[in-house]
ZAMARGU-4260 file (C-alpha; in steps of 0.2 Angstrom, whole numbers, plus 5000, padded with zeros to 4 digits):
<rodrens>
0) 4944/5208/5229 | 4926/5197/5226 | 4927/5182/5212 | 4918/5197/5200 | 4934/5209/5201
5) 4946/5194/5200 | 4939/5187/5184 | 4936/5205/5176 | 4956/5205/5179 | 4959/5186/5172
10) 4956/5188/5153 | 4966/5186/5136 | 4982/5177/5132 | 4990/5172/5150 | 5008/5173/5148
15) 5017/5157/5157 | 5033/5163/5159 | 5051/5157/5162 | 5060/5156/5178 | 5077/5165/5172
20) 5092/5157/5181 | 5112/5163/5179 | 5126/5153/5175 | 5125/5144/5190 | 5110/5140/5193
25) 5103/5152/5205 | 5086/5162/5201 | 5091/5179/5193 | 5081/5191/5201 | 5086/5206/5192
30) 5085/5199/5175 | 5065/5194/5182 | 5064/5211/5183 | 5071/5217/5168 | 5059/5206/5158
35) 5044/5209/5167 | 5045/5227/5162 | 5049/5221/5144 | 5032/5214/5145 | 5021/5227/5151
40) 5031/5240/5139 | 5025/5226/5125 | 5006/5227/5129 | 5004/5214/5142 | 4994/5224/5154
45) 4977/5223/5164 | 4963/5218/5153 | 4973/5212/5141 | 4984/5198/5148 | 4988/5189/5163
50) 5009/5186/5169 | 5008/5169/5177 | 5023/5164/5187 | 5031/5148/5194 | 5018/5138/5184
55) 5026/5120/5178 | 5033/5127/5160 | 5039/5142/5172 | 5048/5130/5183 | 5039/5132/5198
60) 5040/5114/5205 | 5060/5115/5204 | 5060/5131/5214 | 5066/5131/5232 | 5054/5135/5246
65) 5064/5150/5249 | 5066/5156/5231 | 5047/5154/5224 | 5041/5170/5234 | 5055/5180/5233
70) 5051/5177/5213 | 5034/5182/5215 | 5038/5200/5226 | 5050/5204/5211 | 5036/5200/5198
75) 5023/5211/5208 | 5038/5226/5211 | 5040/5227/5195 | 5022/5226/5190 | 5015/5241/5200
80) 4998/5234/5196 | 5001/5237/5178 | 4996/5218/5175 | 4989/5205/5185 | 5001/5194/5193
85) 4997/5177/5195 | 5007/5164/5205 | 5007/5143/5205 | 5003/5130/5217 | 5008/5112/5210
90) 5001/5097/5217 | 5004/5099/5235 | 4991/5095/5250 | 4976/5105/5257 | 4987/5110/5272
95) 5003/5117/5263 | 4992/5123/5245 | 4984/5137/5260 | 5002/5141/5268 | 5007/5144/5250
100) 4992/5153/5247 | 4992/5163/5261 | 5010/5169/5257 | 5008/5174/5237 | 4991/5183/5245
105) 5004/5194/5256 | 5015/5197/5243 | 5000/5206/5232 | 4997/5192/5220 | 4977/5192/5215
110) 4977/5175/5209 | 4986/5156/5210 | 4983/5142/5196 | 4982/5126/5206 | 4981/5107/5204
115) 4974/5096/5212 | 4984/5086/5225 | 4989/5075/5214 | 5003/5064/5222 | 4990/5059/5234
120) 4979/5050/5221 | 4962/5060/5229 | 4945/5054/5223 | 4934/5069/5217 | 4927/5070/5234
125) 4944/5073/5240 | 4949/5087/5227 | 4930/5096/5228 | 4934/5097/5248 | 4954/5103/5243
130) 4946/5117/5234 | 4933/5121/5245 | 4947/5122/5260 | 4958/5133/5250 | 4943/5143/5245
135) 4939/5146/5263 | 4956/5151/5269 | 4960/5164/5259 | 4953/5177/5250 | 4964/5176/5234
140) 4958/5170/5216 | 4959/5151/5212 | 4962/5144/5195 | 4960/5126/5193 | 4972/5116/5184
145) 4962/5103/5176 | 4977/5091/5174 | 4975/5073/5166 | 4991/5064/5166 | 4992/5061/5183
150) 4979/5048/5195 | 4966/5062/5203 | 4973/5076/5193 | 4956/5077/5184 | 4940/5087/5189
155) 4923/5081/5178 | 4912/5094/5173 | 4899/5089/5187 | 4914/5092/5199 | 4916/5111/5194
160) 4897/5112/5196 | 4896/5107/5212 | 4911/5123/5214 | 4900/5136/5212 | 4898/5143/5229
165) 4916/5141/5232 | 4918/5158/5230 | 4936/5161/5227 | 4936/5149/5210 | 4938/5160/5198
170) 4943/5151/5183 | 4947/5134/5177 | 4961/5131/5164 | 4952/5118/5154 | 4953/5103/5141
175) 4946/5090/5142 | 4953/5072/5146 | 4959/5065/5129 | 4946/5050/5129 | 4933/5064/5128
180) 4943/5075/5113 | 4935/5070/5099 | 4917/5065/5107 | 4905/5081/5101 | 4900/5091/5115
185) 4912/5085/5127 | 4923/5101/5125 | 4909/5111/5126 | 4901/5107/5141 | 4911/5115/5153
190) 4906/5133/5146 | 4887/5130/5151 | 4897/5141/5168 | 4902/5153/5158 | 4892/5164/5173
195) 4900/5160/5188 | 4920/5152/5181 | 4931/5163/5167 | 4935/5146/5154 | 4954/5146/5150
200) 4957/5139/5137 | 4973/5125/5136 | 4971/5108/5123 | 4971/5104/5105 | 4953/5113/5101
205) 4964/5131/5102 | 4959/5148/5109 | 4946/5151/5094 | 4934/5137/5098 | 4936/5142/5117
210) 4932/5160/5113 | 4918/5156/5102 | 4911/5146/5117 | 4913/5162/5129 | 4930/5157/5133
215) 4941/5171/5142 | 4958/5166/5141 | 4967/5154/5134 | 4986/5146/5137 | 5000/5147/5124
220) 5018/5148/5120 | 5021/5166/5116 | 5013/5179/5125 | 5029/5183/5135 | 5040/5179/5119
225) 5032/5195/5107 | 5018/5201/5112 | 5011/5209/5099 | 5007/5193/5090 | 4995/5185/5105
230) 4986/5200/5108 | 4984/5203/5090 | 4973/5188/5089 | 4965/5193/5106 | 4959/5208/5098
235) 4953/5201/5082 | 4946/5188/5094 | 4937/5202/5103 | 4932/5210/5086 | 4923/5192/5081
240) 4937/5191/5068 | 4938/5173/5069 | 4945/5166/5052 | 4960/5179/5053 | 4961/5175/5071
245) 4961/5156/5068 | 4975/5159/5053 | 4987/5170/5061 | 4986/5159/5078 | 4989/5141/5067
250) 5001/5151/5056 | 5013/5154/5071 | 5008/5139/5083 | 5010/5127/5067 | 5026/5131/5062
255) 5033/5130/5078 | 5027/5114/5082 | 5035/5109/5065 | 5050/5116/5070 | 5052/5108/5085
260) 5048/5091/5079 | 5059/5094/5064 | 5077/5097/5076 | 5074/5081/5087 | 5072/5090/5103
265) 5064/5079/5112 | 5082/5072/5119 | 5081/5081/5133 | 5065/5085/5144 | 5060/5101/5154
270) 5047/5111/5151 | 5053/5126/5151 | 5067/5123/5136 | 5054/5127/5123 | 5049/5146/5130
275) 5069/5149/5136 | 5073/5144/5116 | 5062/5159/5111 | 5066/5171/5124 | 5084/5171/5118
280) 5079/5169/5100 | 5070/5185/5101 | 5086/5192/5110 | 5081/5189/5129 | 5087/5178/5136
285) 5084/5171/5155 | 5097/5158/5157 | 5096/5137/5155 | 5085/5126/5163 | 5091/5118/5179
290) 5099/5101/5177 | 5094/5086/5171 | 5085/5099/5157 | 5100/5099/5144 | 5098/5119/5134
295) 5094/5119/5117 | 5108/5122/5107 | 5115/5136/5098 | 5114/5130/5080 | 5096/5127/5086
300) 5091/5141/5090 | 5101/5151/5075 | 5087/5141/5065 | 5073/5145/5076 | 5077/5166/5074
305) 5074/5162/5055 | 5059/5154/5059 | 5053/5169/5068 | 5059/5179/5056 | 5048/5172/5042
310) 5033/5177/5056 | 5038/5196/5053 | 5045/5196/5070 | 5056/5210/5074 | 5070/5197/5079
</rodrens>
């Protein structure tokens, strides 16, 4: 599949889903399966959204070797082409990113959102040749993780022009680094290659301001969780409905954010806590996070069904 074809595939709300695990533990397979269908049967499907798996919120750098493709050959069964399926390569370097590649490409998965080798502190020489390597060796699309909080996670804008010709870079999940947030024109800039990159959309400025900008994609908390509402604003998005885009979307990802910030969650870490909340709120649910992550309780989440609720969700 050529970068065109790829990026025609990598649009609307990408759904960074959650590893389930059972009560010990171990990946739950079936229940992957289970709610992988749930999705597709709820609108996520090509050319509407993307099913990213193994990503950080999904828990991806706490998978075994052996258990992160086995998660992505269930996701792509039970997809049957019905969505794209994209996998996740997290801060690892030029030699194993390709192995990892190289495997997710076998297993039919049309894209992977990687970082940058982070825990090697690389300069921007070193991540523009990481990427150029990885472009090379396989023939699967690449999303670039622009990821700031850790030494070389960043790429500049002049970075991702000199990318251009590496021809499986098909996207870049973008914000800019929080210095440059409230500078005018900083978040801007990137969409000058709009042509060549899909713009995926992941900070503060929200999916409206990326799509305005030619933005096709952005990142959130609740594809996966009811799908109707994400590609709801997708659509109104699509329409140039802006205002009652920009409404719903602050409507939902404002009180949520309240909510969180309201029950003192933050006692425990783990990305994934917030999305396996929601997913057994709306009455699927995929298990606890792996230890240290504590699960959030169930008082806690009691409160955060009414919360939904108040959304018009069918909880």
């Amino acid at each position: 599949m050529d970068r065109e074809q790829t990026r025609k595939l990598l649009q609307g709300p990408f759904a960074t889903v959650a590893t389930p695990f059972d009560y010990n533990f171990r990946v739950d397979y079936g229940r992957m399966y289970e709610v992988t269908q749930w999705w597709i049967d709820m609108g996520l499907v090509n050319g509407k959204s993307v099913i990213k798996v193994g990503a950080a919120m999904g828990e991806g750098p706490q998978l075994r070797d052996s258990e992160w493709p086995t998660l992505l050959h269930t996701v792509v069964q039970a997809a049957q082409g019905r969505v794209p399926v994209m996998g996740a390569i997290s801060y690892k370097d030029t030699v194993r990113a390709i192995e990892d590649a190289k495997i997710a490409q076998d297993l039919g998965i049309i894209a992977n959102q990687v970082t940058t080798p982070a825990l090697n502190s690389p300069t921007e020489d070193d991540n523009l040749r990481f990427f150029e390597d990885l472009s090379n060796a396989t023939d699967i699309g690449i999303m670039i993780y622009n990821t700031h909080g850790m030494a070389g996670g960043s790429v500049s804008v002049d970075g991702f022009r000199k990318m251009v010709d590496f021809e499986n870079v098909v996207a870049i999940k973008w914000s800019p680094p929080p210095e440059d947030r409230k500078v005018p024109g900083k978040f801007e800039e990137v969409f000058e290659l709009n042509d060549v990159f899909n713009i995926i959309v992941n900070c503060c400025h929200g999916p409206i301001e990326g799509h305005k900008n030619g933005g096709r994609g952005h990142i959130n908390h609740t594809a996966e969780i009811y799908p109707p509402h994400e590609l709801h604003v997708w659509d109104l998005m699509e329409n140039g409905e802006y205002e009652e885009a920009e409404k719903l979307w602050y409507q939902v990802e404002g009180g949520l954010e309240n909510w969180w910030a309201s029950r003192n969650l933050d006692d425990s870490g783990g990305q994934a806590r917030f999305k396996k909340a929601m997913m057994a709120a709306m009455g699927h649910p995929v298990g606890s996070s792996r230890p240290p992550s504590q699960p959030v309780s169930e008082n806690d989440i009691s409160s955060l069904k009414e919360l939904m609720k108040s959304f018009g969700w069918p909880v």
